[in-house]
C-alpha positions as CSV (number, residue, x, y, z in Angstrom):
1,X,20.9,-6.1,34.4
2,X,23.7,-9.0,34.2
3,X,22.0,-11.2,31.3
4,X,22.0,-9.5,27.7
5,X,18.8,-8.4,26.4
6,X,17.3,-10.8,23.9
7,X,17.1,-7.8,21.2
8,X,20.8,-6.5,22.1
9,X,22.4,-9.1,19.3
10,X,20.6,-7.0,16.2
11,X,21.8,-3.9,18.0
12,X,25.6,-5.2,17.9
13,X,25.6,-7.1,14.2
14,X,24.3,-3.6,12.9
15,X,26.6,-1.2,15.0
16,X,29.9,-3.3,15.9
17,X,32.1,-0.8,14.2
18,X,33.5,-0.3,9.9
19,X,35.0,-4.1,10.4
20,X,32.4,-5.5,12.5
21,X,29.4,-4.4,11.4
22,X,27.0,-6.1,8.4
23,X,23.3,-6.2,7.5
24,X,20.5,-8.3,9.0
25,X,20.0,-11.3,7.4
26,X,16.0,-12.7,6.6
27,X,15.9,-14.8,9.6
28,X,17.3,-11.9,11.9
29,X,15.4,-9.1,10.7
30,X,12.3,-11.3,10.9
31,X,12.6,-11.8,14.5
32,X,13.9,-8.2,15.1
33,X,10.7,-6.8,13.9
34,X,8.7,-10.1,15.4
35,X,10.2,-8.5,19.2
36,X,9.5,-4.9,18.3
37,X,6.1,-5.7,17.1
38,X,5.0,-7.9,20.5
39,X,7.0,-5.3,22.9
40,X,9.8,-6.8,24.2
41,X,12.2,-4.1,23.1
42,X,13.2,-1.4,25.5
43,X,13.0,2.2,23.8
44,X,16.7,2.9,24.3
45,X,17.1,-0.3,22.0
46,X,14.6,0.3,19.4
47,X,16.2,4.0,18.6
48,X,19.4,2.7,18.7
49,X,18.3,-0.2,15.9
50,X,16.7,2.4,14.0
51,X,19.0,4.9,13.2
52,X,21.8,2.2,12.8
53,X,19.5,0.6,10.1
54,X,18.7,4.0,8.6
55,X,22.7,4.9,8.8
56,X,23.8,1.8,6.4
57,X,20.4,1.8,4.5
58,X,17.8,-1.0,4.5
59,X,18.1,-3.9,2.3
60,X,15.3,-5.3,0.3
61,X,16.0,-8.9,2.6
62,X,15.4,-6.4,5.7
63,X,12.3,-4.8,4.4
64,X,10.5,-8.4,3.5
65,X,11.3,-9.8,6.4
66,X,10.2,-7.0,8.4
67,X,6.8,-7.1,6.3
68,X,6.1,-10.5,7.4
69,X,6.9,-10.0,11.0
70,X,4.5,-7.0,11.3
71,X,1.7,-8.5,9.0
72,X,1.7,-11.3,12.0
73,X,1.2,-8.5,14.3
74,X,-2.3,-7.5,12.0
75,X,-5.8,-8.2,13.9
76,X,-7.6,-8.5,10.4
77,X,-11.5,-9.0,10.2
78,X,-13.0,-12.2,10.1
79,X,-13.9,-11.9,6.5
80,X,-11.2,-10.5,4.2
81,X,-12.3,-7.8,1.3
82,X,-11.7,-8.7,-2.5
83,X,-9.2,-5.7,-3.1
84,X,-7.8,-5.2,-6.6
85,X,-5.1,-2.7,-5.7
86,X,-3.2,-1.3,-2.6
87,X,-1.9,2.0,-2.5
88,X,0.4,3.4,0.1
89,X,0.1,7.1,0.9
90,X,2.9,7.6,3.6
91,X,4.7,11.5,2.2
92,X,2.4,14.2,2.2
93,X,2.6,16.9,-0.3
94,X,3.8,20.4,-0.1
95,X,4.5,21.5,-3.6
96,X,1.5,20.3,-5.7
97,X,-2.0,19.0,-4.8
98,X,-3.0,15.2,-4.0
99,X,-4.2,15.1,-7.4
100,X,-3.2,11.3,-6.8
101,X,-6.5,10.8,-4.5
102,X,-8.5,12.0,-7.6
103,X,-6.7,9.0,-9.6
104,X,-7.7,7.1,-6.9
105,X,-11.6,7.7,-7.1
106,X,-11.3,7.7,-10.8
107,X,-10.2,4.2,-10.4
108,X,-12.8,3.0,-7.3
109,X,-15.5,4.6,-9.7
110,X,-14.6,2.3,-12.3
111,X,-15.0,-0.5,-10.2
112,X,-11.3,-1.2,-9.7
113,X,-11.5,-2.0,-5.1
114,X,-8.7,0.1,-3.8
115,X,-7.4,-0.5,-0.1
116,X,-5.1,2.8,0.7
117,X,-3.0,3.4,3.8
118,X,-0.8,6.0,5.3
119,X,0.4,7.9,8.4
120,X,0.1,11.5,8.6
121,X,1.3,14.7,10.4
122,X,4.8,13.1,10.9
123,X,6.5,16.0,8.8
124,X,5.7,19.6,8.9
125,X,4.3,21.3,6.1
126,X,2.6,19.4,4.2
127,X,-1.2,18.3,3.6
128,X,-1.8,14.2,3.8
129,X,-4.5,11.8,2.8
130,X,-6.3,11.7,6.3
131,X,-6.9,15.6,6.4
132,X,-8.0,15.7,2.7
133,X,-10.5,12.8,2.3
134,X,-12.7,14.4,5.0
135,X,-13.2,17.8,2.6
136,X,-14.2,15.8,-0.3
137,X,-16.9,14.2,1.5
138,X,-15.5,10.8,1.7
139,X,-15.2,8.6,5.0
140,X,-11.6,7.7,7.0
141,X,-11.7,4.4,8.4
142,X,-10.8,3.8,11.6
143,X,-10.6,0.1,11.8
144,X,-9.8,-2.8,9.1
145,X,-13.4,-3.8,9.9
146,X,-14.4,-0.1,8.9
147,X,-12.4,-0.4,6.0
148,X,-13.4,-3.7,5.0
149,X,-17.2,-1.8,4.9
150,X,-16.0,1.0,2.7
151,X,-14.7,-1.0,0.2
152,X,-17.6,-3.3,-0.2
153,X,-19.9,0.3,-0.4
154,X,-18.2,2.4,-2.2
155,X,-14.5,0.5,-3.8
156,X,-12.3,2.5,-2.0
157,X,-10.9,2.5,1.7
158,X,-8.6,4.8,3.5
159,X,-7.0,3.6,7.0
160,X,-4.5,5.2,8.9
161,X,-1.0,3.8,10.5
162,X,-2.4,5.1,13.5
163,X,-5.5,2.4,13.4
164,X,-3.9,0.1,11.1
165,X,-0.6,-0.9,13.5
166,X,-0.6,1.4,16.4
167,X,2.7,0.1,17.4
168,X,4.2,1.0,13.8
169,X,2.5,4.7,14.4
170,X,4.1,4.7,17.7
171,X,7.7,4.4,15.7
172,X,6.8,6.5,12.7
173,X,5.8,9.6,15.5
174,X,9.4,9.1,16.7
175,X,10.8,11.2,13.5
176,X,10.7,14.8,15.4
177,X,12.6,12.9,18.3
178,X,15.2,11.1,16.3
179,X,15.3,14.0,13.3
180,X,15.1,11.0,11.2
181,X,13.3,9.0,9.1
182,X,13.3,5.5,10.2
183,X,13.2,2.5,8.1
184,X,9.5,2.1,9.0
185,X,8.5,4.3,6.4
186,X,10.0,2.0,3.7
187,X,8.2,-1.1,5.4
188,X,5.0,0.4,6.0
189,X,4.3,1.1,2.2
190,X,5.5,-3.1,1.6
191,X,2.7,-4.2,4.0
192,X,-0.2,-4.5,1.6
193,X,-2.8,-6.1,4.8
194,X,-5.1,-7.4,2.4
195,X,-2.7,-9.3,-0.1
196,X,-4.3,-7.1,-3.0
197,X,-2.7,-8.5,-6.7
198,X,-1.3,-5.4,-7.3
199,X,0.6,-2.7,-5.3
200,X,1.5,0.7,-6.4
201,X,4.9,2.4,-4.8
202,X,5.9,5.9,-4.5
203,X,9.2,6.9,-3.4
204,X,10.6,10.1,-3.0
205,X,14.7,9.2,-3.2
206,X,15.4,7.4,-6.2
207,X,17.9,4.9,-4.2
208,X,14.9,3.7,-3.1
209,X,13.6,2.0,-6.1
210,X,15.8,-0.8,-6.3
211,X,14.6,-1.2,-2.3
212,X,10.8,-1.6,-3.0
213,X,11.4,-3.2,-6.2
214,X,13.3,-6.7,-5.1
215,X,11.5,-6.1,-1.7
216,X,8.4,-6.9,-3.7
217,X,10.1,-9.7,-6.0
218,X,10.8,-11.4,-2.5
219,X,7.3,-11.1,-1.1
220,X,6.3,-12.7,-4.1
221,X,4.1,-9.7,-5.0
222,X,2.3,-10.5,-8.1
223,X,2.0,-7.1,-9.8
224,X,3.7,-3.9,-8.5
225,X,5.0,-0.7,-10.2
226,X,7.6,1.5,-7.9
227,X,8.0,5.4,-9.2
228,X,9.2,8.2,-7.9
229,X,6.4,10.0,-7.4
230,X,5.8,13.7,-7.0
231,X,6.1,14.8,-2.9
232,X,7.1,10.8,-2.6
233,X,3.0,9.7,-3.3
234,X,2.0,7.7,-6.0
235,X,1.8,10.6,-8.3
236,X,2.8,11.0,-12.2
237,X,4.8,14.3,-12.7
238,X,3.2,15.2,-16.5
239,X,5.7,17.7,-16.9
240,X,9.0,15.1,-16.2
241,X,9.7,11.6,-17.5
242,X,8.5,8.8,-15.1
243,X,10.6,5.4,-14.8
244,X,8.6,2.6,-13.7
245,X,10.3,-0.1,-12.1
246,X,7.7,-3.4,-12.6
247,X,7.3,-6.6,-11.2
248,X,5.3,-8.8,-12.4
249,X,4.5,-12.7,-11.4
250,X,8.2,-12.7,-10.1
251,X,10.5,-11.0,-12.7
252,X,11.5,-7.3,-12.1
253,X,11.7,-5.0,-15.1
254,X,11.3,-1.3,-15.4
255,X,10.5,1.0,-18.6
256,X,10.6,5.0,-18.8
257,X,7.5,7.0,-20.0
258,X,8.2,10.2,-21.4
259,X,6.7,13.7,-20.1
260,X,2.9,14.1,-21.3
261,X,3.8,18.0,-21.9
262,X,6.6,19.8,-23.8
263,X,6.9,22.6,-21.1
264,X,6.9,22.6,-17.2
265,X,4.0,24.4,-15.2
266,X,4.1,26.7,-12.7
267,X,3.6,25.5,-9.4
268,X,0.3,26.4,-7.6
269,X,1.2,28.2,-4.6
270,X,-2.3,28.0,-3.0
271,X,-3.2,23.9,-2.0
272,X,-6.9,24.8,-2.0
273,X,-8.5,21.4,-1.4
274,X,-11.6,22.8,-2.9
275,X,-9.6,23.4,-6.5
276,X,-9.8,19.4,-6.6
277,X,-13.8,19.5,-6.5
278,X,-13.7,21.8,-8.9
279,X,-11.4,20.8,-11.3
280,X,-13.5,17.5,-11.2
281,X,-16.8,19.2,-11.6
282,X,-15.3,20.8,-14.9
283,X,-15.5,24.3,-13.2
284,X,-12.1,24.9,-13.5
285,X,-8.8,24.0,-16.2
286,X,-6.1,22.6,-14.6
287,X,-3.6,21.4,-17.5
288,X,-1.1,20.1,-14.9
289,X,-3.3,18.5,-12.5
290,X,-5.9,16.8,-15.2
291,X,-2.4,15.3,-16.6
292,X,-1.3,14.4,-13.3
293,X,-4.6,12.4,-12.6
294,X,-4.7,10.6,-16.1
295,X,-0.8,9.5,-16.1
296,X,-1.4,8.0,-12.7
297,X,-4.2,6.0,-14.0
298,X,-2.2,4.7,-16.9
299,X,0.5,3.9,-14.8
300,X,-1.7,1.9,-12.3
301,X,-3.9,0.5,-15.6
302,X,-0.8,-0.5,-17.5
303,X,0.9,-2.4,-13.7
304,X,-2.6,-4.0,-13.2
305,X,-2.1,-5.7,-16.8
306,X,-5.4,-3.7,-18.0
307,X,-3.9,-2.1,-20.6
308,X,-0.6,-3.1,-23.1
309,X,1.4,-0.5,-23.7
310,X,1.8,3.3,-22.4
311,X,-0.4,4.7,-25.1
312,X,-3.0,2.3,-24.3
313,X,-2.9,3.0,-21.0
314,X,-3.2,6.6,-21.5
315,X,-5.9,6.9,-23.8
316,X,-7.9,4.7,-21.7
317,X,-7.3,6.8,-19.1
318,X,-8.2,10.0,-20.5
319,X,-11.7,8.2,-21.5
320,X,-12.3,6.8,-17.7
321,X,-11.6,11.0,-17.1
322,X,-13.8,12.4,-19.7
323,X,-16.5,9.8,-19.0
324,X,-16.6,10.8,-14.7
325,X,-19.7,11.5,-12.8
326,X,-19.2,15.0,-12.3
327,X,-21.8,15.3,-10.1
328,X,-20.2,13.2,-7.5
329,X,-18.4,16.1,-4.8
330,X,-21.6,18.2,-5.6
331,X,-23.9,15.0,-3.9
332,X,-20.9,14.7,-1.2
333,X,-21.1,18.1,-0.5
């Protein structure tokens, strides 16, 4: 090859040495994505752009322009669902149970449309959403039409990475070959495919925050709540305080909720799937996990403007909880 690649110049600006070197501005980082996403990026490139972006960090210009590149790249359906919420689901857990999906149903069941995506299986370890759903009875889509059929049935979708942008799976699979995560799992959570009012954002680092925060001030997000949620999902911690970072119709703010107990739990060593069924039936107590399902409903409820104030949002909360169908795993199963 005598004639430099068209994708060489974002290699260089972000690997041209201590001196040399600077971040992407909107324009680049939109076209940098724009040639990733249609394939005209040779592999040794895109690794290369990868780890270089993941070496300096990316910036919250980087990650919006990125989203709108790869949004391009969507085949949506024809007719596009009314979703209320979008809710990324990109970690995993290890430590605790996805007591977060039980928030989620909680919600659906209350008529709030919920559109969640995630990849799974990219890290070792740990359980995901794909692999759970399945055991409490409810559907995985498999397309955005799928998806689109879920929600109007039942309020609530789940679609993989893998089906959702297979060329963004492709990249997030390249973790065990790289032995790092790539900036793709920052911009998968920001992609929101249905343009629901109101996102929800769990990080795992806390650096993060100020990432998916601005990120969604610049997308012009309408409503959107970043925490650092427990494994990296969109989970409260009951037992720790939880800082919100808000946006809301353009202005970013962020507010800390104290812990909803005075002392820590013991963390469950068995992740039973099952122990969710039956902590929803009302077979079993679960102090920690009934906390961590209500404070991730507040959370959400208070971001959605549905409720004023933390104590609000909590007691409602703890009524949608008391007031569940707790028949509805027993007709699944």
């Amino acid at each position: 090859m005598t004639q430099e690649h068209p994708f060489a110049q974002y290699v260089r600006i972000l690997g041209k040495g201590r001196n040399g070197s600077r971040g992407l501005s909107a324009e680049e980082a939109y076209e940098a994505f724009r040639l990733i996403m249609t394939g005209q990026v040779e592999p040794i490139q895109l690794g290369a752009f990868l780890m270089l972006m993941r070496v300096k960090e990316e910036t919250p210009e980087e990650v919006a322009a990125a989203v709108r590149a790869i949004r391009e790249s969507l085949t949506l359906p024809a007719t596009i669902p009314q979703v209320d919420l979008d809710w990324s689901s990109y970690a995993g857990k290890k430590r605790q149970l996805p007591w977060y999906l039980l928030s989620t149903l909680l919600l659906a069941d209350s008529g709030v449309r919920i559109f969640m995506h995630g990849a799974s299986g990219h890290t070792a370890g740990r359980i995901y959403t794909k692999e759970v759903l399945p055991q409490l009875g409810i559907p995985v889509a498999r397309s955005f039409d799928e998806a689109s059929h879920h929600i109007e049935n039942s309020n609530f979708a789940y679609l993989d990475l893998e089906f959702m942008s297979p060329r963004l799976h492709q990249i997030i699979e390249m973790r065990p070959l790289l032995g790092l995560r790539s900036p793709v799992h920052t911009i998968a959570r920001m992609l929101n495919p249905f343009d629901a009012p109101c996102a929800m954002q769990g990080i795992f680092h806390p650096g993060y925050r100020d990432i998916h925060q601005e990120a969604g001030q610049l997308l012009q997000q309408p409503q959107m709540a970043v925490i650092k949620g427990e494994g990296g999902e969109i989970e409260r911690n009951p037992d720790i305080a939880c800082l919100i970072r808000l946006v809301r119709e353009g202005e970013m703010s962020e507010e800390e909720w104290p812990p909803m107990f005075d002392k820590r739990h013991v963390r469950q060593d068995d992740l039973d799937v099952g122990h969710l069924m039956q902590v929803w039936d009302g077979e079993r107590e679960d102090e920690y996990g009934i906390g961590a399902i209500i404070g991730t409903v507040a959370v959400t409820l208070y971001t959605m403007g549905r409720a004023r104030s933390r104590i609000d949002a909590e007691a409602q909360a703890q009524a949608m909880w008391q007031n569940r169908n707790k028949n509805r795993f027993r007709r699944a199963a």
